[in-house]
N, CA, C and O atoms as CSV, one atom per row, in Angstrom:
chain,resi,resn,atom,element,x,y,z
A,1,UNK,N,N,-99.259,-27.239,165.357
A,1,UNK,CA,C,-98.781,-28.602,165.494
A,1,UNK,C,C,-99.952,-29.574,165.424
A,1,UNK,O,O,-101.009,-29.329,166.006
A,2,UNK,N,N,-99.758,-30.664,164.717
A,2,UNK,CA,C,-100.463,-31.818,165.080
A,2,UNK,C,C,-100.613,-32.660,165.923
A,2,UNK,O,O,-99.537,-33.104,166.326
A,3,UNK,N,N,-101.603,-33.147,166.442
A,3,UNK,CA,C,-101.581,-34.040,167.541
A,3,UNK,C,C,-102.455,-35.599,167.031
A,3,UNK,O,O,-103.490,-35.830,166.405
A,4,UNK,N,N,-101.279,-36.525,167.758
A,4,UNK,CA,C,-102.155,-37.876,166.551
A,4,UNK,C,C,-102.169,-38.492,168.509
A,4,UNK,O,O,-101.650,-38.188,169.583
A,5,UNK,N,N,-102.945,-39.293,168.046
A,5,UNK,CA,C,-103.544,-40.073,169.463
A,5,UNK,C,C,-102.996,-41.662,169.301
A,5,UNK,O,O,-102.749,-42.084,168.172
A,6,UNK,N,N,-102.828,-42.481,170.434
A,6,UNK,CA,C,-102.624,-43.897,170.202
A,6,UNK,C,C,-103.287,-44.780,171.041
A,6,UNK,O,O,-103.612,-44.603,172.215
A,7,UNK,N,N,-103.463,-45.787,170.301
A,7,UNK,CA,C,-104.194,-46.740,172.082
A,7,UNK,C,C,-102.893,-47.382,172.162
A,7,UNK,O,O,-102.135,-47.548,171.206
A,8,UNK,N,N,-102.645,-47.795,173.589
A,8,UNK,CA,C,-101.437,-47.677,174.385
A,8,UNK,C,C,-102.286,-49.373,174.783
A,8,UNK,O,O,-103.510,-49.451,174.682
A,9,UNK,N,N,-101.514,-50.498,175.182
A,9,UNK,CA,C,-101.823,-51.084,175.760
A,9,UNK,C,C,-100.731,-51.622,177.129
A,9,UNK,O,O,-99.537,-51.634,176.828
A,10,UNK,N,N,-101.071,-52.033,178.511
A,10,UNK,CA,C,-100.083,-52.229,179.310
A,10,UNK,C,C,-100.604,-52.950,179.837
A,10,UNK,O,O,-101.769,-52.622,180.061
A,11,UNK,N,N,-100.070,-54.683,180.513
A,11,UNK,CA,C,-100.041,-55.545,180.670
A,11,UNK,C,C,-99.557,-55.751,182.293
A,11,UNK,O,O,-98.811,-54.834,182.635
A,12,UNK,N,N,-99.746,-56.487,183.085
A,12,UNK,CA,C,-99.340,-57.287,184.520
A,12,UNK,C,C,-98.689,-55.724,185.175
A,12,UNK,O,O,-99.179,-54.596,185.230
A,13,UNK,N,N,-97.152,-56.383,185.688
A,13,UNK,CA,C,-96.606,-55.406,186.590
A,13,UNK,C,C,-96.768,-54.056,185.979
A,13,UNK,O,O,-97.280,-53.062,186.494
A,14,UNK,N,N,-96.342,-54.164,185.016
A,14,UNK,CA,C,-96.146,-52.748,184.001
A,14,UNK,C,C,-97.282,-51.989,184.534
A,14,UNK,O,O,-97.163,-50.887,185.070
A,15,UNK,N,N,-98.632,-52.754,184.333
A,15,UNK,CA,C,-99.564,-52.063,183.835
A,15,UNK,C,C,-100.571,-51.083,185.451
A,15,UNK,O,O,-101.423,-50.198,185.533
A,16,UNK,N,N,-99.715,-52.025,186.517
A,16,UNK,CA,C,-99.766,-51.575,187.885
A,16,UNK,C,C,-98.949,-50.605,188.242
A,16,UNK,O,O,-99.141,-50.201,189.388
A,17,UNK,N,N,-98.213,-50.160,187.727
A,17,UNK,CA,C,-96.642,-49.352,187.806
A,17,UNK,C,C,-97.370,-48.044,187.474
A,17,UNK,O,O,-97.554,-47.271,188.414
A,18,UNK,N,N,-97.906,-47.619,185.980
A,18,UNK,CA,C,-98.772,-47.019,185.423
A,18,UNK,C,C,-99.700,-46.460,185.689
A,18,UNK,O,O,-99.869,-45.311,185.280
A,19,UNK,N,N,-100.784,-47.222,186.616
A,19,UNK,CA,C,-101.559,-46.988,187.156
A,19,UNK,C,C,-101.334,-46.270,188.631
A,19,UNK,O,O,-102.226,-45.527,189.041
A,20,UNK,N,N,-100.250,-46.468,189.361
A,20,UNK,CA,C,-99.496,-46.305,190.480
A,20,UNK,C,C,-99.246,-44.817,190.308
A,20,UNK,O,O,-99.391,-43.984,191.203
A,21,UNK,N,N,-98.822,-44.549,188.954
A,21,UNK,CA,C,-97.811,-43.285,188.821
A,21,UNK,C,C,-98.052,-42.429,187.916
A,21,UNK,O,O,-97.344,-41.422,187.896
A,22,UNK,N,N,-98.861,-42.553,187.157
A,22,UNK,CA,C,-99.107,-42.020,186.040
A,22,UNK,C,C,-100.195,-41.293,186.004
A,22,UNK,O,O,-101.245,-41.902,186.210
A,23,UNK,N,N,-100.263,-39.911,185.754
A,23,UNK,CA,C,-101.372,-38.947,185.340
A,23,UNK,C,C,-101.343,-38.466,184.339
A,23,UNK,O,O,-100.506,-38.514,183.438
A,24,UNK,N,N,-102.712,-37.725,184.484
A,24,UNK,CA,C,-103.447,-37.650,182.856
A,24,UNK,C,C,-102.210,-36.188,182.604
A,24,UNK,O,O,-102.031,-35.576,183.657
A,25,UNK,N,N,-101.567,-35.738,181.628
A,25,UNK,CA,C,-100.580,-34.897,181.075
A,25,UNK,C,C,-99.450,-35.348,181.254
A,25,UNK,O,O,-98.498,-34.862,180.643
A,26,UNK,N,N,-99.289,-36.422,182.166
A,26,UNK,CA,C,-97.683,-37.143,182.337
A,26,UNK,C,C,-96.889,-37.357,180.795
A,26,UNK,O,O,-97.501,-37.745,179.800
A,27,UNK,N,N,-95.558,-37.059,180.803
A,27,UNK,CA,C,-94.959,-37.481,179.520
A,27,UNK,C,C,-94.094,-38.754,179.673
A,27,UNK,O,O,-93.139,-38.871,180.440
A,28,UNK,N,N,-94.500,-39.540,178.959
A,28,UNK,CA,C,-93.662,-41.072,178.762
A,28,UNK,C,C,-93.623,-41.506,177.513
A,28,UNK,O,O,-94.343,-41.410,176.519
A,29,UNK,N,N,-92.232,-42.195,177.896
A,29,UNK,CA,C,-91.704,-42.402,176.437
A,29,UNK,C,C,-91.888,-44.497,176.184
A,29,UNK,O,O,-91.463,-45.506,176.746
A,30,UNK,N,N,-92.619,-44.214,175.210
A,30,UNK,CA,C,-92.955,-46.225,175.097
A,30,UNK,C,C,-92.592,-46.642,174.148
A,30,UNK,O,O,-92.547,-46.055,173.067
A,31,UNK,N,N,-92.169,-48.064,174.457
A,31,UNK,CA,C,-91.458,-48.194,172.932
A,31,UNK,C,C,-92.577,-49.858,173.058
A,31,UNK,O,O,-92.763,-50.433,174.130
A,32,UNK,N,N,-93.046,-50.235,171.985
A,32,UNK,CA,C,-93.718,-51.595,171.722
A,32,UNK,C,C,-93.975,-52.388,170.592
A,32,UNK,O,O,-93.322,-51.878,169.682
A,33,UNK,N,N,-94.519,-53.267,170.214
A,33,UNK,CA,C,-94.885,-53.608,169.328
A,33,UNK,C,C,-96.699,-52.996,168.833
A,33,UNK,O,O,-97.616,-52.519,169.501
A,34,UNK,N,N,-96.554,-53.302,167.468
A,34,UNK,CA,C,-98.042,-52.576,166.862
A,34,UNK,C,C,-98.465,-53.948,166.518
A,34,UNK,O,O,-97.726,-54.906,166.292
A,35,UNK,N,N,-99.573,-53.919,166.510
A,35,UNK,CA,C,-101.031,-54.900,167.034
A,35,UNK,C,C,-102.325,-54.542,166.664
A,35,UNK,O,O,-103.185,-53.940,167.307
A,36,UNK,N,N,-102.350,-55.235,164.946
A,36,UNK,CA,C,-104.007,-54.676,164.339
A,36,UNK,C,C,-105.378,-55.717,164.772
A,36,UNK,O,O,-105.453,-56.945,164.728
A,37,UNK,N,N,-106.240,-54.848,165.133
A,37,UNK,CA,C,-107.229,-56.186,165.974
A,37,UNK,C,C,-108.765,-55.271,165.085
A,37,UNK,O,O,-109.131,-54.131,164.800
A,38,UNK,N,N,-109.264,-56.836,164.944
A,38,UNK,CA,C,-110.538,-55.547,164.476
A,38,UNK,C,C,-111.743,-56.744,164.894
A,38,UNK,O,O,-111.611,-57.965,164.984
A,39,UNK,N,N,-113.012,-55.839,165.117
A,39,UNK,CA,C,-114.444,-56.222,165.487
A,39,UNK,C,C,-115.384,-55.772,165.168
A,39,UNK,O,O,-115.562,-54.639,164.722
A,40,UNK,N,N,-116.381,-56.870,165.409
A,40,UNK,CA,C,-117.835,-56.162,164.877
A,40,UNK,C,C,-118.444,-54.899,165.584
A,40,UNK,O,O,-119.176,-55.199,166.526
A,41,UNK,N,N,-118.354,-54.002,165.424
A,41,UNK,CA,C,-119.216,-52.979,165.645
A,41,UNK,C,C,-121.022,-53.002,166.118
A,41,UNK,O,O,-121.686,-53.950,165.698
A,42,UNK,N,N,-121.562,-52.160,166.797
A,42,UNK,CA,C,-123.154,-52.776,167.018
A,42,UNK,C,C,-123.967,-52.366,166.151
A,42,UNK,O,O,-125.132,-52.762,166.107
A,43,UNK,N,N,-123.326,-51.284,165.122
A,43,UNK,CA,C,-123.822,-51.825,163.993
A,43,UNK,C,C,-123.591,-52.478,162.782
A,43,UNK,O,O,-123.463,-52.018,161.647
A,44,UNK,N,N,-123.554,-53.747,163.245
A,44,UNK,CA,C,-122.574,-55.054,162.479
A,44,UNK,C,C,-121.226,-54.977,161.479
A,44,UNK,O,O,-120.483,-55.926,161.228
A,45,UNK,N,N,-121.097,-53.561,160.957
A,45,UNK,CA,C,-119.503,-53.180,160.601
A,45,UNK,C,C,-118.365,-53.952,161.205
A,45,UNK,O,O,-118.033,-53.982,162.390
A,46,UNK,N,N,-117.887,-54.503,160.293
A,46,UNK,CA,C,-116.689,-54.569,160.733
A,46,UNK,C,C,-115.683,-53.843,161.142
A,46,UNK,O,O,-114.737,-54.114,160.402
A,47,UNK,N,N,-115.311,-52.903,162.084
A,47,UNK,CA,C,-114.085,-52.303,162.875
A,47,UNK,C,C,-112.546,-52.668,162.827
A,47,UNK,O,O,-112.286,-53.845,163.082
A,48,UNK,N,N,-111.501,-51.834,162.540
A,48,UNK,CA,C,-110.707,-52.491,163.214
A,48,UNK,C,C,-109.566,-51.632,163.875
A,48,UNK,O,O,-110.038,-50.495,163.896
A,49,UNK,N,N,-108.326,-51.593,164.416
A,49,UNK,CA,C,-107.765,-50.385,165.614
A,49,UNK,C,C,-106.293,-50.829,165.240
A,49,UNK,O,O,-105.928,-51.783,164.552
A,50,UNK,N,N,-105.885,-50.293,165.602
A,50,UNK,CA,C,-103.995,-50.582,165.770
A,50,UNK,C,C,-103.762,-49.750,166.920
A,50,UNK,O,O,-103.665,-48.539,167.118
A,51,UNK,N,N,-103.696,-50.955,167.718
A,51,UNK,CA,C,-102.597,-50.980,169.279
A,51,UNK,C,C,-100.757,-51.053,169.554
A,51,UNK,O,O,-99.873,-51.645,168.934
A,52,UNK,N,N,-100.737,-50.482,170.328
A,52,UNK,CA,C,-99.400,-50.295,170.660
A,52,UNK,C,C,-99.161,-51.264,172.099
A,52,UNK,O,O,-99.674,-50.768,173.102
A,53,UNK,N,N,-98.578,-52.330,172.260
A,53,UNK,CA,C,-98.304,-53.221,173.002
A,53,UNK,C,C,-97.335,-53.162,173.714
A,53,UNK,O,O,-96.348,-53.843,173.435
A,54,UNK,N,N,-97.349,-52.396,174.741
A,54,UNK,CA,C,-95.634,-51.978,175.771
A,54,UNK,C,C,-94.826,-52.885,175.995
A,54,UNK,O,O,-94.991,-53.799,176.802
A,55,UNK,N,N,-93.707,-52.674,175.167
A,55,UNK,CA,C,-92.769,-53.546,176.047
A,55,UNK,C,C,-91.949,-53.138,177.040
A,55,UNK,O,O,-91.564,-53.810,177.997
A,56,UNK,N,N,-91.604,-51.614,176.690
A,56,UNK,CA,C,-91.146,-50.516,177.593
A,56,UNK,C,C,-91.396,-49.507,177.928
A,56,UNK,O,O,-92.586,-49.268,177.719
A,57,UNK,N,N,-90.828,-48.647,178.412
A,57,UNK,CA,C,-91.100,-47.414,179.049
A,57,UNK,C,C,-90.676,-46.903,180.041
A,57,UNK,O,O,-90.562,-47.459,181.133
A,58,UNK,N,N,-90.360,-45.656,179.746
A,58,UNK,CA,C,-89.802,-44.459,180.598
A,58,UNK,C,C,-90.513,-43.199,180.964
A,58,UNK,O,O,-90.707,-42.374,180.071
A,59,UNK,N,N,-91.007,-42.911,182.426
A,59,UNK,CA,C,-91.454,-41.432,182.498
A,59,UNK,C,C,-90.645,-40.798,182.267
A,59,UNK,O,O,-89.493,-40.995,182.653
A,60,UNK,N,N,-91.153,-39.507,181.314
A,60,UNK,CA,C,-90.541,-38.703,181.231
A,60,UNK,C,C,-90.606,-37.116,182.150
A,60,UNK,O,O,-89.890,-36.118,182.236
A,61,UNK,N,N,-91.819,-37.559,182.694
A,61,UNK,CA,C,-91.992,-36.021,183.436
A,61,UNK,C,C,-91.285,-36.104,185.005
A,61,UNK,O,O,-90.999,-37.093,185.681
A,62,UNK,N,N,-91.150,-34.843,185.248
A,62,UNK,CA,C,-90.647,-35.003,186.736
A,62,UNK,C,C,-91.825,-34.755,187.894
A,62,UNK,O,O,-92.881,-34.122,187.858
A,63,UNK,N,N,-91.260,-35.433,188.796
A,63,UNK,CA,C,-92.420,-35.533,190.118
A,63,UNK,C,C,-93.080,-34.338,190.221
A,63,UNK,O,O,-94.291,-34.459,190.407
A,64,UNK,N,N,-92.625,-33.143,190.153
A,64,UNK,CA,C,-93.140,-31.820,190.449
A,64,UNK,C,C,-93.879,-31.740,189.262
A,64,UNK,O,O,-94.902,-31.142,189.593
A,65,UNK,N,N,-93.957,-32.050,187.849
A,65,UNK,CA,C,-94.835,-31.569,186.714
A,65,UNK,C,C,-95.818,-32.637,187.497
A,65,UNK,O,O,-96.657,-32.035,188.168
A,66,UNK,N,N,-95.941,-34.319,187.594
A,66,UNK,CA,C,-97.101,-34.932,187.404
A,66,UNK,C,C,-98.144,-34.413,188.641
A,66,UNK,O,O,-99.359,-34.607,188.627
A,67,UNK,N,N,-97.333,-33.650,189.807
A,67,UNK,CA,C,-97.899,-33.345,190.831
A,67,UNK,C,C,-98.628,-32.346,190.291
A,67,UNK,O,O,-99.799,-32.331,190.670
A,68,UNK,N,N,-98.288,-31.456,189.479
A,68,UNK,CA,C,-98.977,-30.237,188.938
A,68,UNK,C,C,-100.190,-30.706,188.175
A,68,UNK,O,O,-101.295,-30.196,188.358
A,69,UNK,N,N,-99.919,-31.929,187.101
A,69,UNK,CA,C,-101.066,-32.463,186.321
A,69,UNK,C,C,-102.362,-32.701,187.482
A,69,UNK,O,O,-103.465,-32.161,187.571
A,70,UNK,N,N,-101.648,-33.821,188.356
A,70,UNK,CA,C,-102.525,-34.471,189.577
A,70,UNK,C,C,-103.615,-33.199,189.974
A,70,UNK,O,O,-104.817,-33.172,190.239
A,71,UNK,N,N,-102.782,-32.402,189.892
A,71,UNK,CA,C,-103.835,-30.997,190.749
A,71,UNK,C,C,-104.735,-30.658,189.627
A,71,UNK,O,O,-105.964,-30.720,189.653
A,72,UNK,N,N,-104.093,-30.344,188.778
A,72,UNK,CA,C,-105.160,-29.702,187.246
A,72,UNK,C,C,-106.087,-30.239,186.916
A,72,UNK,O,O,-106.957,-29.502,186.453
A,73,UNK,N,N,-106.359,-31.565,186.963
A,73,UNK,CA,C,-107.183,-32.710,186.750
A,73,UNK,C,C,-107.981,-32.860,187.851
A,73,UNK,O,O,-109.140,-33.198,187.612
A,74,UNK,N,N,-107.577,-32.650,189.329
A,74,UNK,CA,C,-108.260,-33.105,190.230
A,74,UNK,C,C,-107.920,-34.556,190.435
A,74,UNK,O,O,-108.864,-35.347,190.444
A,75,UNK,N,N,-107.022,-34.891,190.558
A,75,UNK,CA,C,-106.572,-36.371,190.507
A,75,UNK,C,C,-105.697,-36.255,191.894
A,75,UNK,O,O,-105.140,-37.239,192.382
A,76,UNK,N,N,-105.636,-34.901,192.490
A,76,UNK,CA,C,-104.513,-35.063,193.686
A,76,UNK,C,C,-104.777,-35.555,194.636
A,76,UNK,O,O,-105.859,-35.421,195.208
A,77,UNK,N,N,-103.464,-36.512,195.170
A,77,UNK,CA,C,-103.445,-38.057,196.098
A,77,UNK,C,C,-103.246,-37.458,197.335
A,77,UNK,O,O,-103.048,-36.254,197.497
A,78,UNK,N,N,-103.313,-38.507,198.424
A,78,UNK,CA,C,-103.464,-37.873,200.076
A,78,UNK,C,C,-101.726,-37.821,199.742
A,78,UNK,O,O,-100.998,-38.323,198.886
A,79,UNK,N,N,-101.496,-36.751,201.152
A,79,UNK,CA,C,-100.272,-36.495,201.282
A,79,UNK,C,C,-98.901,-37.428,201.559
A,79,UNK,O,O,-97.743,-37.054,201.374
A,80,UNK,N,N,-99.304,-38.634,202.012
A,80,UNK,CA,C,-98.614,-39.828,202.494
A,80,UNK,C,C,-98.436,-40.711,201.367
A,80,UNK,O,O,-97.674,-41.678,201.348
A,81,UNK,N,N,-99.275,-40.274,200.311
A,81,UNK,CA,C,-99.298,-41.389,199.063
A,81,UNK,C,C,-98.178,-40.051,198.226
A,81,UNK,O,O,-97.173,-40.604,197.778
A,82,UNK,N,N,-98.179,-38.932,198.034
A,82,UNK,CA,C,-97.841,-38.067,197.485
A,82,UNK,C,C,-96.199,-37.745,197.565
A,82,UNK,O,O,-95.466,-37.085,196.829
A,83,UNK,N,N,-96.023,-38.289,198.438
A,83,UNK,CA,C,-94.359,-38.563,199.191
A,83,UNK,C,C,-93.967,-40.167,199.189
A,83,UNK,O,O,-93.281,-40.646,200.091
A,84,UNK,N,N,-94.381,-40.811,198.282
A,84,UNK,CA,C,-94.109,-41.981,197.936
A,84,UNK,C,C,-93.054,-42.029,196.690
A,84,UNK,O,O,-93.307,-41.877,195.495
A,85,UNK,N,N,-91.745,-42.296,197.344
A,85,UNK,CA,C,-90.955,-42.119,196.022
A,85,UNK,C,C,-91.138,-42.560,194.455
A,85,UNK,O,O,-91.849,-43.561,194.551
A,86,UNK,N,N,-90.923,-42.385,193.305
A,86,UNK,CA,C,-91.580,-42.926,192.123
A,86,UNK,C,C,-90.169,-43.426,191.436
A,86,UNK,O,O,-90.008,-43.979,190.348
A,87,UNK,N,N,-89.073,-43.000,192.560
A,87,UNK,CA,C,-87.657,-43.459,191.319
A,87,UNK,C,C,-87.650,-44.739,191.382
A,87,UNK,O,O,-86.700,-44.927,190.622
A,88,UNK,N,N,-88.086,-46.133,191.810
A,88,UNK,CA,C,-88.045,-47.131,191.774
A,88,UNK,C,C,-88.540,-47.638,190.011
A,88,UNK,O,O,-88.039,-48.403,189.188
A,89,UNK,N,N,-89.724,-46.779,190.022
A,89,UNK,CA,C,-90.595,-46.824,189.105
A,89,UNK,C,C,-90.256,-46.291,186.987
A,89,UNK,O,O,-90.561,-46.723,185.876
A,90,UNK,N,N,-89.340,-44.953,187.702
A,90,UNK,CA,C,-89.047,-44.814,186.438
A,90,UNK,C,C,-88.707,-45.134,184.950
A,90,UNK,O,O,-89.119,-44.716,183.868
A,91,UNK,N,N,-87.810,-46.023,185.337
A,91,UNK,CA,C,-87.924,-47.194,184.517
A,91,UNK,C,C,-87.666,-48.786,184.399
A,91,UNK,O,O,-86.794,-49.481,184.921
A,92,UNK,N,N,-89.097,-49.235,183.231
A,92,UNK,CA,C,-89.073,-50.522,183.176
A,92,UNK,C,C,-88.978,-51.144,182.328
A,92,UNK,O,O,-88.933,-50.486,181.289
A,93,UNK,N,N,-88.908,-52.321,182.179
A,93,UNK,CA,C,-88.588,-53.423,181.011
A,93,UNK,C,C,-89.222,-54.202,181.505
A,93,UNK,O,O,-89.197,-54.741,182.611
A,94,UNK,N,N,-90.180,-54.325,180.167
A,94,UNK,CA,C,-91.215,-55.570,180.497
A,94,UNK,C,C,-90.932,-56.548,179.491
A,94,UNK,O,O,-91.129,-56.036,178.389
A,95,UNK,N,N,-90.544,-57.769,179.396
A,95,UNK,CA,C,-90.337,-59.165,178.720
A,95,UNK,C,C,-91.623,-60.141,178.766
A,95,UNK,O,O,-91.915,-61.047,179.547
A,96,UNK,N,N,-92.344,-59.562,177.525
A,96,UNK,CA,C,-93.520,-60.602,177.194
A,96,UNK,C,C,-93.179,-61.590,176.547
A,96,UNK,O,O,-92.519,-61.244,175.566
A,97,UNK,N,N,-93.356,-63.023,176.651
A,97,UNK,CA,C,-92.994,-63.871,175.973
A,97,UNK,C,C,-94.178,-63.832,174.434
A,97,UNK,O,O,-95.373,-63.539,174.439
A,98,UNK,N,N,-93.509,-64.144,173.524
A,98,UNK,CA,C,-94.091,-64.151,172.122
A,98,UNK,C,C,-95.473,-64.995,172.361
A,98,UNK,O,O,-95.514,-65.999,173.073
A,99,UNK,N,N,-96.523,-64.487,171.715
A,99,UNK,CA,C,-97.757,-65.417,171.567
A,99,UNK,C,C,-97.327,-65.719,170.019
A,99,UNK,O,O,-96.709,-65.040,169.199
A,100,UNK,N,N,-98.085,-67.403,169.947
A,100,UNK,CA,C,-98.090,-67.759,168.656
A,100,UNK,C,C,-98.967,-67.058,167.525
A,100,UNK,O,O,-99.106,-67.630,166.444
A,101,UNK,N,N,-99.491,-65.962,167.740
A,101,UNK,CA,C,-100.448,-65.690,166.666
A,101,UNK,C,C,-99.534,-64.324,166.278
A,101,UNK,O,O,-99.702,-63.723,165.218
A,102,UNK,N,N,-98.860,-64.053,166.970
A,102,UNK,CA,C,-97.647,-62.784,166.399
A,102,UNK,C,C,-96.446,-63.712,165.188
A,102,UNK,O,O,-95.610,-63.357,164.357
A,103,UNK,N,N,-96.771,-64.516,165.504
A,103,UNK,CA,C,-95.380,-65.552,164.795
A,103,UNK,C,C,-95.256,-65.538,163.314
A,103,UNK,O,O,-96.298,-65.987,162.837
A,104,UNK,N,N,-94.378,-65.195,162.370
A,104,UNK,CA,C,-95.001,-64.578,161.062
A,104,UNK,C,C,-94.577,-65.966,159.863
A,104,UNK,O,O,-94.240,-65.817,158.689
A,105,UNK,N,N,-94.813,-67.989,161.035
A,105,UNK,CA,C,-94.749,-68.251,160.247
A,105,UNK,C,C,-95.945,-69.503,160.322
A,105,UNK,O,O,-96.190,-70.183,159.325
């Protein structure tokens, strides 16, 4: 199988939600807009990337897999944080209002 990589970008609440809940092997499902940005490089090249801009998202893994990741990684949380429910969290909808430079007119 192939494996293709993405830069993911996540914004305000979202991006606290994420950070809250999310470990490294977690599976989530994002749906966003794509976002080509490019820069100078340090060695003056011009660069450029295509981002993925969340507007949504759903975990897909269950508490017992990310707990398993948490451990594999060494990422595992004190026990009081670890019993912190995550179904609040599961899923969100994030409503970014349009910037004018997305505007295609």
């Amino acid at each position: 199988t192939n494996t293709d990589w993405h830069n993911i970008v996540v914004r305000n609440k979202a991006a606290e939600i994420c950070e809250k809940y999310l470990s490294k092997g977690d599976k989530i499902y994002v749906e966003g807009r794509l976002k080509n940005r490019q820069w100078q490089g340090e060695d003056g090249n011009t660069r450029y990337t295509t981002e993925v801009h969340v507007q949504d998202f759903t975990f897909l893994s269950t508490k017992k897999e990310s707990m398993a990741n948490a451990q594999a990684s060494g990422q595992l949380q004190q026990p009081a944080q670890a019993q912190t429910p995550a179904k609040a969290a599961e899923t969100t909808t994030v409503n970014e209002p349009e910037q004018d430079d997305d505007l295609p007119f």
